[in-house]
MARNUSE-748550 format. One record per residue (C-alpha): x, y, z; residue in one letter. Coordinates in steps of 0.5 Angstrom, whole numbers, padded with zeros to 4 digits, always signed. Example, Ala and Ser with C-alpha at 12.3 -4.5 7.8 and 13.67 -1.06 7.14 Angstrom:
+0025-0009+0016A+0027-0002+0014S
//
This chain:
-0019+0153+0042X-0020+0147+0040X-0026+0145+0037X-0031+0139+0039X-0033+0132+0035X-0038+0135+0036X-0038+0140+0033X-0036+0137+0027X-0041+0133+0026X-0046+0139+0026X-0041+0141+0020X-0042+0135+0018X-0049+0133+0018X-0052+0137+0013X-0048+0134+0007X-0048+0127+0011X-0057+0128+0009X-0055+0130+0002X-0051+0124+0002X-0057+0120+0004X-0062+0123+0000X-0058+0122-0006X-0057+0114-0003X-0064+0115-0004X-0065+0117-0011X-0059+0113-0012X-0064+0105-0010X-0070+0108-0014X-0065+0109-0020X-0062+0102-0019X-0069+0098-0019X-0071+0101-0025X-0064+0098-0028X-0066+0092-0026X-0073+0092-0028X-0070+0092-0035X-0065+0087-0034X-0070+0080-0036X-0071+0083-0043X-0064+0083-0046X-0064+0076-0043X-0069+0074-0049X-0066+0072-0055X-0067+0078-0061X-0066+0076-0068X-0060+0080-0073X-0065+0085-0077X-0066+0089-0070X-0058+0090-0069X-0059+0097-0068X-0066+0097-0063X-0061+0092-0059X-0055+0095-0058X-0059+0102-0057X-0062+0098-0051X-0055+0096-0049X-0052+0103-0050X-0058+0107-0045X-0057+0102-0039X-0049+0102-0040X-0050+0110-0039X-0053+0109-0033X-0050+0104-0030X-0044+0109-0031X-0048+0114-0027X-0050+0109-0022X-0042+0108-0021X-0040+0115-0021X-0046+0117-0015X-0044+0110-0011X-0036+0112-0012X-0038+0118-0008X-0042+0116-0003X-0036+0111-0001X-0031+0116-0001X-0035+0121+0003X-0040+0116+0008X-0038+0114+0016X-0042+0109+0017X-0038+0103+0017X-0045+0098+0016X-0047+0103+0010X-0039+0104+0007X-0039+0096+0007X-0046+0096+0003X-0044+0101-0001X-0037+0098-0003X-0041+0091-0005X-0045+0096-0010X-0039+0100-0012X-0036+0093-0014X-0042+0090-0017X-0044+0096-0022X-0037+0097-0024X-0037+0089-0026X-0044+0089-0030X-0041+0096-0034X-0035+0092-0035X-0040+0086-0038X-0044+0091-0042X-0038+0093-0045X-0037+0086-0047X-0043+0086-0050X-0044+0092-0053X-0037+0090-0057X-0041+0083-0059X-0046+0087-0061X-0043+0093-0066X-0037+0089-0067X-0032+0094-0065X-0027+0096-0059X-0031+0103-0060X-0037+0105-0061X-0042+0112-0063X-0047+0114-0057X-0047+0121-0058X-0055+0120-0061X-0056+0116-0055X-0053+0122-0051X-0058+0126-0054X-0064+0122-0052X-0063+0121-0046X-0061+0128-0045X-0053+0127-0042X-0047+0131-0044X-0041+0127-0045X-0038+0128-0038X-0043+0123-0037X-0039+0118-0042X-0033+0119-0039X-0031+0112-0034X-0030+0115-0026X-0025+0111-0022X-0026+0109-0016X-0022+0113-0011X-0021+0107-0006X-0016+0103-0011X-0011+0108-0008X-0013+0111-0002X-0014+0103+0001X-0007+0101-0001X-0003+0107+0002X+0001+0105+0007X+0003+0098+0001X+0004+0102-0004X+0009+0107+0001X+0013+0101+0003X+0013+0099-0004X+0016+0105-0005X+0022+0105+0000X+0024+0099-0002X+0025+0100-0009X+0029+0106-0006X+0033+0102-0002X+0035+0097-0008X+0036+0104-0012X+0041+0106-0007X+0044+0100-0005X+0046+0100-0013X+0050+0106-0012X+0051+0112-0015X+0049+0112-0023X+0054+0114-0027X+0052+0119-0034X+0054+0116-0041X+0055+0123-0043X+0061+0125-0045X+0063+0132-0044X+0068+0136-0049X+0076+0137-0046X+0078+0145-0045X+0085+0147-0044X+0086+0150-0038X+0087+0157-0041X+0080+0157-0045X+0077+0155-0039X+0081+0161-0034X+0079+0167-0040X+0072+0163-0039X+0071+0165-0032X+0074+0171-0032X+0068+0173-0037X+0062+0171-0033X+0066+0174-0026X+0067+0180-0031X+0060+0180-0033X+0058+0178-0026X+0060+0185-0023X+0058+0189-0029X+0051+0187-0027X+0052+0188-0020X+0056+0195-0022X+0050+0197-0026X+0045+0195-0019X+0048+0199-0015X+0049+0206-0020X+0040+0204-0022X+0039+0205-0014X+0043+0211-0013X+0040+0215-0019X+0033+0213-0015X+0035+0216-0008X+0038+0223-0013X+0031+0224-0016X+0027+0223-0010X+0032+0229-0006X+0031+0233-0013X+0023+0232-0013X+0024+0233-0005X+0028+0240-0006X+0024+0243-0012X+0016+0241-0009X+0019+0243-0001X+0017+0238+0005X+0011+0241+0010X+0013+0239+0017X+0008+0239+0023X+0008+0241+0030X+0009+0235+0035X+0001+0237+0037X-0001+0236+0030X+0002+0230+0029X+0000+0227+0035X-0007+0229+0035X-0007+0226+0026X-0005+0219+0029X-0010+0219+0035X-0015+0220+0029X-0014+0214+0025X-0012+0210+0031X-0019+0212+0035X-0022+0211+0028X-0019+0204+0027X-0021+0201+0034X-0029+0204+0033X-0029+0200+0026X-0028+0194+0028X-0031+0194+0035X-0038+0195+0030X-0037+0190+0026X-0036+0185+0032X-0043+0189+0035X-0045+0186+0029X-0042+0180+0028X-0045+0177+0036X-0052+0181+0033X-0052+0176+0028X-0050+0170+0030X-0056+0172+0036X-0061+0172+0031X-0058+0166+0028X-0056+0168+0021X-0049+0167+0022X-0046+0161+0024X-0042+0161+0030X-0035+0161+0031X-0032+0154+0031X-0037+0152+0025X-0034+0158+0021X-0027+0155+0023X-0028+0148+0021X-0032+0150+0015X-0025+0155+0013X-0022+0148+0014X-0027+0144+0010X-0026+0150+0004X-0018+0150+0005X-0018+0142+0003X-0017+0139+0010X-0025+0137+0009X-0023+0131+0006X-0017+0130+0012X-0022+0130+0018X-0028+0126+0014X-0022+0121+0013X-0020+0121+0019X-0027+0121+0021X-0028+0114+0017X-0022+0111+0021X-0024+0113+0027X-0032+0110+0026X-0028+0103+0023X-0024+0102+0028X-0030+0102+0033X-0034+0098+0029X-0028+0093+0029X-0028+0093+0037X-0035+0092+0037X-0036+0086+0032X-0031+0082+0036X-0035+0084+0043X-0041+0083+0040X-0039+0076+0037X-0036+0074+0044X-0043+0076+0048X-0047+0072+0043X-0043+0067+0043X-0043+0066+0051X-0050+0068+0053X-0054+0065+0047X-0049+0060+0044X-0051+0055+0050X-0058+0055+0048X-0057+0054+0040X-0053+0048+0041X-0058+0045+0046X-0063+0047+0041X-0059+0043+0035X-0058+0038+0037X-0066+0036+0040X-0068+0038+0033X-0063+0033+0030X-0065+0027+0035X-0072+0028+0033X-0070+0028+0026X-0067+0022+0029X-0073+0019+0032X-0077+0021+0025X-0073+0017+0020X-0073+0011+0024X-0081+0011+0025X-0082+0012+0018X-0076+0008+0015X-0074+0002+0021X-0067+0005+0020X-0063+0011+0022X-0061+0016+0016X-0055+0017+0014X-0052+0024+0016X-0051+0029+0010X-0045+0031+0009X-0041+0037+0010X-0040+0039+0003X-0048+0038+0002X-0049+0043+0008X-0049+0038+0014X-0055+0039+0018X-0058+0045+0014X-0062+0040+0009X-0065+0038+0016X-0068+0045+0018X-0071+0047+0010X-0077+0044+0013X-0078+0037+0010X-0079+0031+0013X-0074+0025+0014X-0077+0022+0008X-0076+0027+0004X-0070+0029+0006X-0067+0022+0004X-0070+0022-0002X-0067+0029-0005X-0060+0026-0003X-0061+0020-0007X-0064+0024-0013X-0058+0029-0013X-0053+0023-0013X-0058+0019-0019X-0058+0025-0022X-0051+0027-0022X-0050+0021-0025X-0055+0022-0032X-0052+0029-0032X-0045+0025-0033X-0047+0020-0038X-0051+0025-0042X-0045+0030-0043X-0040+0024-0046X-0046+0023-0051X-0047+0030-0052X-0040+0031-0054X-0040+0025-0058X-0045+0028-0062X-0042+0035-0062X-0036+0032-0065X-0040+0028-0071X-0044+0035-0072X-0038+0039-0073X-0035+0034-0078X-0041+0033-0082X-0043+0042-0082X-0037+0045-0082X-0040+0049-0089X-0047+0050-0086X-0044+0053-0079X-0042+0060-0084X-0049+0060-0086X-0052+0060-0080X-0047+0066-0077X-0052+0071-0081X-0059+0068-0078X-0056+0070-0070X-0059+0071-0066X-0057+0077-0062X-0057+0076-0053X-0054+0079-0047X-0050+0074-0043X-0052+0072-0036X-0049+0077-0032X-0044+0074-0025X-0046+0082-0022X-0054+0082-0022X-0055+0077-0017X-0049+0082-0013X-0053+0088-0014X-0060+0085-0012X-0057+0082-0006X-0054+0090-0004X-0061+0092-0006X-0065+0088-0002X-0060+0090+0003X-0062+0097+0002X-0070+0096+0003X-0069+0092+0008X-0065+0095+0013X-0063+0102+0011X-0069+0105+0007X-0074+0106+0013X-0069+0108+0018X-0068+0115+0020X-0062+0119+0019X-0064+0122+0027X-0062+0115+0029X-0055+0115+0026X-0053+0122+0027X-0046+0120+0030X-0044+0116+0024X-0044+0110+0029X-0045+0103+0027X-0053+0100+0029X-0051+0095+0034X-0058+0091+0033X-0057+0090+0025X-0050+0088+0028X-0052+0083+0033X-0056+0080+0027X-0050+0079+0022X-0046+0075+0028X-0051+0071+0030X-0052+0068+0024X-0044+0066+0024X-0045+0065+0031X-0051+0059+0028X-0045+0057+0023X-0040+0056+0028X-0044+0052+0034X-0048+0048+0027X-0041+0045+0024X-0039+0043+0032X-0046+0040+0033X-0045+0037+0026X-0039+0033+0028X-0042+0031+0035X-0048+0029+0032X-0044+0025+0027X-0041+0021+0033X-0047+0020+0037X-0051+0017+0030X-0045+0012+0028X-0046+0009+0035X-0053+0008+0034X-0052+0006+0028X-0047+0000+0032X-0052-0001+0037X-0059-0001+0034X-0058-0003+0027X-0052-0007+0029X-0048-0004+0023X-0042+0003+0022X-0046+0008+0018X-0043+0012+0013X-0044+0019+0012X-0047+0021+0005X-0042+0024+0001X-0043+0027-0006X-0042+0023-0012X-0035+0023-0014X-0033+0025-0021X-0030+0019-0026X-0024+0019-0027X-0022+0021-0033X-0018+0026-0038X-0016+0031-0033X-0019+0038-0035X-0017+0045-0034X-0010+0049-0033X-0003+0046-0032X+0000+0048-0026X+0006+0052-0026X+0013+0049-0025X+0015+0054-0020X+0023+0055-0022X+0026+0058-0015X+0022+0055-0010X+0028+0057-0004X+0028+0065-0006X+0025+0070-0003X+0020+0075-0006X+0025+0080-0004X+0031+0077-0007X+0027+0076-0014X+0024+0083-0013X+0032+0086-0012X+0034+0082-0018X+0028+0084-0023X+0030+0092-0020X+0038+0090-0021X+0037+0088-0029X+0032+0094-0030X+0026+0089-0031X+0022+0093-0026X+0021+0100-0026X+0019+0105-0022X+0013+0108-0026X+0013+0116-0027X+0006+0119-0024X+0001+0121-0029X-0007+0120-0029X-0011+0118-0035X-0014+0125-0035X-0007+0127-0037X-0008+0124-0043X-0013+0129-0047X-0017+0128-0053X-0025+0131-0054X-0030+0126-0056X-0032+0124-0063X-0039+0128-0065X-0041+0125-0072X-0040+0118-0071X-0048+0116-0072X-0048+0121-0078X-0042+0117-0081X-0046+0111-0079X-0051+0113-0083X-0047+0115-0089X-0044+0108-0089X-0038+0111-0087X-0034+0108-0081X-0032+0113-0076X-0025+0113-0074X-0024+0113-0066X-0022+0119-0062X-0017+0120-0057X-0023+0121-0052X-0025+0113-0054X-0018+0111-0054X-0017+0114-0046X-0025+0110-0044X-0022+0104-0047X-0016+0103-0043X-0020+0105-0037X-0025+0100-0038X-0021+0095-0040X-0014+0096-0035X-0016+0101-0030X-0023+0098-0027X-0020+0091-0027X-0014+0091-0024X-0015+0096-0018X-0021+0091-0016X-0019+0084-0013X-0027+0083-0013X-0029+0086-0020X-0022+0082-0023X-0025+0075-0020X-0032+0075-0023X-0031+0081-0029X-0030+0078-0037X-0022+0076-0037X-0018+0080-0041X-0010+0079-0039X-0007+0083-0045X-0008+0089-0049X-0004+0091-0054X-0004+0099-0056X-0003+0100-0065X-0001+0107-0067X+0003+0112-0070X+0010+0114-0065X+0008+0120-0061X+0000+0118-0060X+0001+0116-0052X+0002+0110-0052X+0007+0109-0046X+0004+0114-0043X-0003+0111-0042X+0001+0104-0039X+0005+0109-0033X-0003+0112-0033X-0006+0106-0031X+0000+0104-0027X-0001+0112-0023X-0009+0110-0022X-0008+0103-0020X-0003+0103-0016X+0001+0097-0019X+0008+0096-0021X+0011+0097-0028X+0015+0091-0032X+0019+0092-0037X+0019+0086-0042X+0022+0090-0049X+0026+0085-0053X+0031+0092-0052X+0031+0090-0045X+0032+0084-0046X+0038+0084-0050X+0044+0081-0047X+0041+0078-0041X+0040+0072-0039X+0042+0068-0045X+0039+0060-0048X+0033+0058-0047X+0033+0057-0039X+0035+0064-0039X+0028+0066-0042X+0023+0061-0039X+0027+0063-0032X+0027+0071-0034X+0019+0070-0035X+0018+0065-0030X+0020+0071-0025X+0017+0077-0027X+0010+0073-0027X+0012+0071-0020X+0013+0077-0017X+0007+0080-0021X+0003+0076-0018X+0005+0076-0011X+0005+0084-0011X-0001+0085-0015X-0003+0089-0019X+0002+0089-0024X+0003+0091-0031X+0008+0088-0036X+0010+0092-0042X+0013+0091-0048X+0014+0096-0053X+0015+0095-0059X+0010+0088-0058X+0012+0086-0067X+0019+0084-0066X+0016+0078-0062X+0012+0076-0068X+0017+0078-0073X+0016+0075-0080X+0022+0076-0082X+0027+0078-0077X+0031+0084-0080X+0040+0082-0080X+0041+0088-0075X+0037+0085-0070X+0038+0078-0072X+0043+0079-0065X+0038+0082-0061X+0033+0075-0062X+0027+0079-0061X+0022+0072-0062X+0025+0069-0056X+0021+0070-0051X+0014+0069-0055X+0012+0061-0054X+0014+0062-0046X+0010+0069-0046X+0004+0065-0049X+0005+0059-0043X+0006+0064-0038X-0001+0069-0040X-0005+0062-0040X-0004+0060-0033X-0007+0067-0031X-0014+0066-0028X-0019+0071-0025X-0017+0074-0018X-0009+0075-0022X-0008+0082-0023X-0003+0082-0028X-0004+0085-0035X+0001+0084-0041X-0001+0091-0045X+0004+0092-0051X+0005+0098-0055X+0006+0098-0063X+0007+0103-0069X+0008+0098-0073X+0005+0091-0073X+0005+0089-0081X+0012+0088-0079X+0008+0081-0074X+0005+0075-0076X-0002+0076-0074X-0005+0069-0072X+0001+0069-0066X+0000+0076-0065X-0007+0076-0064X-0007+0070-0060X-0002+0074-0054X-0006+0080-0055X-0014+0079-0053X-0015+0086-0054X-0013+0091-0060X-0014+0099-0059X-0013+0102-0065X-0010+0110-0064X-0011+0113-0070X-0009+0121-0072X-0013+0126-0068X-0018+0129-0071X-0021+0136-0070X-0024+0137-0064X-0019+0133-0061X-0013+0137-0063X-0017+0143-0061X-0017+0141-0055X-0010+0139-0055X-0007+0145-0057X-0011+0150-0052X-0009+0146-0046X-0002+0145-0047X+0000+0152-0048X-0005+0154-0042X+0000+0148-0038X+0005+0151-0039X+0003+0158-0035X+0000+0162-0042X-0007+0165-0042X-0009+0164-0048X-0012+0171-0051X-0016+0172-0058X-0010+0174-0061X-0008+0167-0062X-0013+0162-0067X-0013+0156-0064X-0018+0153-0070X-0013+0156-0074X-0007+0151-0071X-0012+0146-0069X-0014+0145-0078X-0006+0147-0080X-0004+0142-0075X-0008+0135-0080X-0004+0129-0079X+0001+0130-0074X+0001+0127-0067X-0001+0130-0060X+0007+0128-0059X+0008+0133-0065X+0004+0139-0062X+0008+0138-0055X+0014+0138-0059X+0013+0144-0062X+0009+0148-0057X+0016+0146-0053X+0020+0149-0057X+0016+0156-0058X+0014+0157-0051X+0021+0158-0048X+0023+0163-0042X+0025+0168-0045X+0019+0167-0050X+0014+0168-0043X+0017+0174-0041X+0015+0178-0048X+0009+0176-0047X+0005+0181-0045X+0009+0186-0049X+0008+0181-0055X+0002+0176-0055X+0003+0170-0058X+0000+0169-0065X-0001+0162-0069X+0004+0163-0074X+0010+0163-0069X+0008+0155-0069X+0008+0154-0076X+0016+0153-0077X+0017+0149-0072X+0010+0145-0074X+0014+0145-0081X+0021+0142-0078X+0016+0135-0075X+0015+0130-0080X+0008+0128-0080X+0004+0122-0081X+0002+0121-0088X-0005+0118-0091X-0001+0112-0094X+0001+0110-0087X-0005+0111-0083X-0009+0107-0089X-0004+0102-0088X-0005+0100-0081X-0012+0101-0083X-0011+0096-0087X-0008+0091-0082X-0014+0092-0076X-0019+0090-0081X-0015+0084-0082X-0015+0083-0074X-0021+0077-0072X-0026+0083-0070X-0024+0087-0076X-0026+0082-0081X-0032+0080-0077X-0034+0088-0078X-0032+0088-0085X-0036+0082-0086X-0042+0085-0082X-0042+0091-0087X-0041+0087-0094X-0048+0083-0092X-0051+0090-0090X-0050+0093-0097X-0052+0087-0100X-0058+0087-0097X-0060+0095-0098X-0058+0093-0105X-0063+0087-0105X-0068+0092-0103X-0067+0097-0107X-0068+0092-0113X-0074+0090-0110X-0077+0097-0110X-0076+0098-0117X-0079+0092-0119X-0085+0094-0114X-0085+0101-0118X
//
């Protein structure tokens, strides 16, 4: 029996309440938020770092909070009007964590940052800290992502079958007849021993059987025995339905039907109908917004151009009492009639149109002079700018979201806030709170054509009472100057199509299709002394729980988003430093898995032997970033991202010629703007080997990977060997292994966990736990990562533009603690 929709609704409409209350909750939280927003706009001199960037820290800790609580609500909400609401919040706080990010990167001058004494405070765990990811950057791109995915395969298929390069050893054809003969003969020895274990069996029970003698019953015994215990089986459970129908009378169970739709929902098909609940109230919001439009349109339509238009004729009438002529018409660009209706007179009306056009033109004349004097600035004090960087004066940047969120807010206060959810128990959309959305376009619409006609209708008074053609007011025009702004791209394959160009990309193995990995894969605990290292003027080194909340940040956020990409600070490139083995290409598939973009490969390995001469490479480039924009998102990667910038290029790859790409990947990354989701991610061990103002110009931001540290390896140890189907027992130390195991890679841990975990090594374990010793000799075969190395590429980040600024900043506080310690001392 099928059940209802109405049915599911009552299942539903307990959590639809929940979701409401923490809706709620959630409005109360964001008006706190915002409350403290003004302050951090207030400039803060460099001595109060630390009060600023703990200010900074506890808001971009809620925010977070506030983004993990919208995601929910839009992935589990029906109503279509509050889904549309919920989506423009979910985007604006994801944006302004993205800005507090940015400025919390200015401020402590890092990528990372130690917030486990803010953590405490504010009384959160780290789950807190961890980046949620909207599920709708998938589940919205479905069907593009299934099409996408058939189409690489029908290029892959079209290709024909790939032929392995491996090479097997020749045997002769007697070898390989003993050798079959041997596995036949093994064969038939297993099946032979088989046969003889079960005859054994039967014999043993027949010998049992004869020894302990078989009672045999009467016809009538046996009938009566099988009477009794089916006559027991039946009275069992027509009690327990008596009880069952009592208490679902009385209303301690729930009925039936319920408790099957709630079997569904705990079977995971919950989410299933709540989806195809959220397609079914869409589409009919749809249907009613084209209704509504049309009905609004037909019967109130009339009256408003009626109405228009006697406004704009008064107006009319006014402006010529007044000024003895008729005014000249607003034009579009300016908002066309609406200056008429902002409840000004003529007069002042004119006079605001000509003051915008006086303005504009002082605004223009000051900007030259301003640059002229900015440029004799920097000319005479060059030397007292560096002075100035320690008198700062610290500030958060004005943010592109907030203005987003306060819209959503007071959208929230307005509409939703007071209604009670009794109204909307269907889900279904609210047709008032419709009707004046599509009003307002209604009133758009018929004003742009009440505008043109009133523009007509002016001009002939214009001929006919003041006898001259009147001109509408237009905004003042910019002078002619140096252009500014960004070259547009010459585009090399105007006649190709983006299938051809993508069949083409696919054939020379530039784009591939990425293997599925999500970024919770990528495992690594959080670092739980970084201000207790602080304190003891040590930097802290970043964990591989840091590591996976930038990339996060940095790529996942940005491209899953068109709306959070177009107004979020733009980064265009990530470049990922690390020891090998640390999961570098595994986090670039991750952020491909949870965005759903496509994968480019532009490794100078890769690009060997393919399209030769300079031509070759500017059309090479010129296609990837092309078709990665038209199939946004995309990510293009390219390992070993130092042989670009090469100092030296060594002999064996002087062939290669691994730098000949780099001055059109400069060009092509500069015409990226916002709203491009395209994101160049470079991965590295060795970035010495690279001049560093060239790589530092093509890779915006520099993560740092170094070895894990204790926690993490911990961490690391315990889930991968619970990965490969092994309960971990007190016989195995993973403190003992996670402390052993200083210095080697996550990459390291999982060979080695690999090579012990075997199929036959599983088997014997529940005879023979496994014990931490059994890792040691394959740990000892792996070679680890050495100090010096480590403390090389230290050394290098350091070097990068916000390493020395941190360097810098920690010098100056060293010297000021040793100016007051001075100071102290001559006080005693």
């Amino acid at each position: 029996m099928t059940s209802s929709p109405r049915e599911v609704c009552e299942v539903g409409s307990m959590s639809e309440q929940a979701y409401q209350r923490l809706w709620d909750s959630s409005h109360v939280t964001l008006q706190e938020l915002l409350d403290q927003e003004l302050p951090l706009l207030e400039p803060v001199p460099d001595r109060e770092r630390q009060s600023f960037h703990y200010r900074l820290s506890s808001l971009y800790l809620y925010y977070l909070g506030l983004l993990r609580r919208f995601d929910t609500l839009y992935d589990q909400m029906v109503h279509p009007q509050k889904r549309r609401l919920l989506r423009r919040l979910l985007d604006g706080v994801a944006g302004r964590v993205l800005e507090l990010k940015d400025d919390l990167v200015r401020t402590d001058l890092s990528e990372y940052h130690c917030l486990d004494h803010v953590l405490q405070d504010l009384k959160l765990t780290p789950a807190d800290l961890e980046v949620p990811i909207p599920k709708y950057f998938l589940l919205e791109q479905s069907t593009i992502l299934k099409e996408r995915g058939l189409m690489l395969a029908e290029i892959l298929s079209r290709m024909g079958p790939v032929t392995s390069e491996t090479s097997f050893p020749e045997m002769h054809r007697t070898k390989a007849i003993i050798l079959l003969q041997r596995a036949e003969r093994a064969r038939q020895g297993r099946l032979r021993a088989t046969f003889m274990r079960e005859i054994r069996k039967e014999e043993e029970r027949d010998r049992k059987i004869r020894e302990e003698g078989w009672h045999r019953f009467s016809q009538d015994q046996a009938a009566i025995i099988i009477q009794k215990v089916w006559k027991g089986y039946l009275q069992r459970k027509r009690t327990q339905h008596d009880r069952w129908t009592e208490m679902e009378f009385i209303g301690m169970l729930p009925s039936a039907h319920q408790v099957n739709l709630r079997v569904m929902y705990q079977d995971g098909l919950g989410e299933d109908i709540g989806r195809l609940r959220q397609i079914e109230k869409e589409e009919e919001f749809q249907v009613a917004m084209v209704k509504t439009h049309d009905v609004l349109r037909e019967t109130e339509g009339p009256d408003m151009k009626e109405k228009l238009k006697e406004q704009i004729r008064q107006w009319f009438i006014e402006c010529h009492a007044l000024t003895g002529r008729f005014p000249d018409y607003p034009d579009e660009s300016l908002g066309g009639s609406y200056l008429i209706f902002a409840d000004k007179t003529p007069e002042q009306v004119k006079m605001e149109l000509e003051v915008q056009a006086q303005e504009s033109k002082k605004k223009n004349q000051e900007k030259n002079k301003e640059k002229e004097n900015e440029k004799k600035e920097r000319k005479q004090k060059k030397g007292k700018g560096r002075k100035r960087e320690a008198d700062t004066m610290l500030k958060a940047w004005p943010s592109k979201f907030i203005p987003v969120i306060n819209a959503g807010h007071e959208e929230y206060i307005n509409v939703w806030k007071n209604q009670h959810e009794s109204i909307h128990s269907t889900q279904s959309f609210d047709p008032e709170a419709l009707r004046v959305e599509k009003r307002k376009e209604v009133e758009e619409e018929i004003r742009i054509q009440v505008d043109e006609l009133m523009r007509q209708e002016l001009k002939n008074l214009h001929l006919a009472v003041d006898r001259e053609e009147g001109k509408p007011l237009k905004p003042p025009k910019k002078k002619a100057g140096k252009k500014t702004g960004k070259k547009k791209e010459k585009d090399l394959t105007p006649d190709r199509s983006v299938e051809s160009l993508l069949e083409e990309l696919v054939v020379f193995g530039f784009l591939r299709k990425s293997e599925t990995v999500t970024l919770k894969d990528y495992i690594g605990d959080f670092l739980y002394l970084g201000s207790t290292l602080n304190l003891a003027n040590k930097l802290p080194m970043p964990s591989l729980f840091d590591i996976r909340q930038n990339v996060a940040l940095y790529g996942v956020l940005r491209l899953g988003s068109p709306d959070i990409h177009a107004m979020a600070p733009l980064i265009r490139s990530i470049l990922l430093v690390g020891p090998s083995g640390m999961g570098k290409k595994m986090l670039v598939k991750a952020v491909c898995t949870e965005t759903g973009a496509n994968l480019f490969d532009l490794s100078p390995s890769n690009l060997q032997g393919k399209y030769p001469g300079k031509m070759g490479v500017q059309m090479i480039v010129h296609m990837v970033f092309k078709v990665a924009r038209l199939l946004q998102p995309s990510v293009i990667w390219i390992g070993n991202a130092e042989k670009n910038f090469y100092k030296r290029v060594p002999k064996e790859e002087k062939e290669m010629d691994p730098k000949r790409i780099k001055k059109d990947l400069t060009k092509a990354l500069r015409l990226l703007s916002p709203g491009d989701r395209v994101m160049l991610i470079g991965t590295t061990d060795q970035p010495q080997l690279a001049e560093m103002k060239g790589l530092c110009r093509t890779y915006e931001r520099i993560l740092f990977m170094p070895r894990p540290d204790y926690a993490s390896r911990f961490v690391l140890w315990r889930q991968m060997i619970e990965t490969q189907g092994v309960q971990v027992t007190q016989n195995l130390d993973i403190s003992a292994l996670a402390k052993v195991s200083d210095g080697y890679t996550p990459g390291h841990i999982l060979q080695a966990i690999h090579s012990v975990l075997t199929e036959r090594r599983v088997l014997q374990l529940s005879k023979q736990p496994l014990v931490a010793s059994e890792f040691l000799s394959h740990l000892a075969k792996l070679e680890p990562m050495y100090r010096e190395e480590e403390e090389s590429l230290k050394d290098w980040y350091f070097k990068t533009p916000l390493g020395k600024r941190k360097v810098k900043f920690i010098k100056d506080q060293d010297v000021e603690e040793a100016k007051l310690a001075k100071e102290r001392k001559k006080r005693k």
